[in-house]
C-alpha positions in Angstrom: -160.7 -91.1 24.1 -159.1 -94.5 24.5 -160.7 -97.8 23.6 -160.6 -98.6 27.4 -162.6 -95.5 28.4 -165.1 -96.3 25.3 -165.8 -99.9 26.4 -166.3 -98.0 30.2 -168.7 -96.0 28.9 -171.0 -98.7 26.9 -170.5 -100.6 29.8 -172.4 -98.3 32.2 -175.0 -97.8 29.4 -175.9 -101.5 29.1 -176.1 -101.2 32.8 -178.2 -98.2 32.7 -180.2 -99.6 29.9 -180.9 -103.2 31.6 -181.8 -101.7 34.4 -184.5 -99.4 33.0 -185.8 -102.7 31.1 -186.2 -104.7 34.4 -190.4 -103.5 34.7 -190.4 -105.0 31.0 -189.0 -108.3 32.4 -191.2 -108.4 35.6 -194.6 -107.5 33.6 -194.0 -109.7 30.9 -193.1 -112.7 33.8 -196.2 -111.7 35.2 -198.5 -111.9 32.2 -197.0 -115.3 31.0 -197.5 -116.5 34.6 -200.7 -115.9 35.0 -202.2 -116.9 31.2 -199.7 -120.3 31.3 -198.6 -121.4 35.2 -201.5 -120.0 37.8 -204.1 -122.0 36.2 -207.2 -120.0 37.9 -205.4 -119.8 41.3 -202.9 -116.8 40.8 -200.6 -116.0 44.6 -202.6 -112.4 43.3 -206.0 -111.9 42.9 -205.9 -109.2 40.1 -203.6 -111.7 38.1 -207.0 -113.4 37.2 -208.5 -110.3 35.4 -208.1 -111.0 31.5 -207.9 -107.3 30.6 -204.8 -106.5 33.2 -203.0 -109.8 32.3 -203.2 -108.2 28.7 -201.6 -105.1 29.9 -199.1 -106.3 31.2 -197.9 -108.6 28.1 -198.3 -105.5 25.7 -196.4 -102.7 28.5 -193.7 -105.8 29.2 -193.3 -106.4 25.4 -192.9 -103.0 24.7 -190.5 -102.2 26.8 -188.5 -105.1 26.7 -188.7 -104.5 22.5 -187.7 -100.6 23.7 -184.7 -102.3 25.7 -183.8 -104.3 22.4 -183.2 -101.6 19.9 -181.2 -99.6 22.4 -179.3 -102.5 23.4 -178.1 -103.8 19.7 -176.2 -100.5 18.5 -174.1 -100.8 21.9 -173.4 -104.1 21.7 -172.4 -104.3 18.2 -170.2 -101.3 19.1 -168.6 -103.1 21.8 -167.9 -105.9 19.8 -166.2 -103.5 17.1 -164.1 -102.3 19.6 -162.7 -105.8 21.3 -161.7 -106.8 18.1 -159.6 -103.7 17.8 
């Protein structure tokens, strides 16, 4: 396999990867919205329920932590191979 076909190939799993960490964006957007910007006056009703506002932050961190470590390897990786 070439160094062309490699970088394809990490390419498409960054994709794949960033796109399976986009919930993790929203929620934590969400949860920061409503604990910081909505101040008691949400565009949701349920974004004024403490104990789902929580949820969200832990489920977004989570996954946008998940998105992290999977992310690292491949870039570094990527970066090996451009200097190549």
């Amino acid at each position: 396999m070439n160094k062309e076909e490699e970088l394809n190939i990490i390419k498409k799993e960054i994709t794949k990867i960033n796109i399976i960490g986009t919930p993790g964006a929203i929620f934590l957007g969400l949860g920061l919205y409503a604990l910081f910007g909505a101040e008691g006056e949400p565009f949701h009703p349920i974004l004024n329920n403490a104990k789902f506002v929580l949820m969200l932050l832990v489920v977004g961190s989570a996954i946008e932590i998940w998105q992290f470590t999977k992310l690292m390897p491949l870039f570094k990786k990527q970066s090996a191979l451009n200097k190549q």
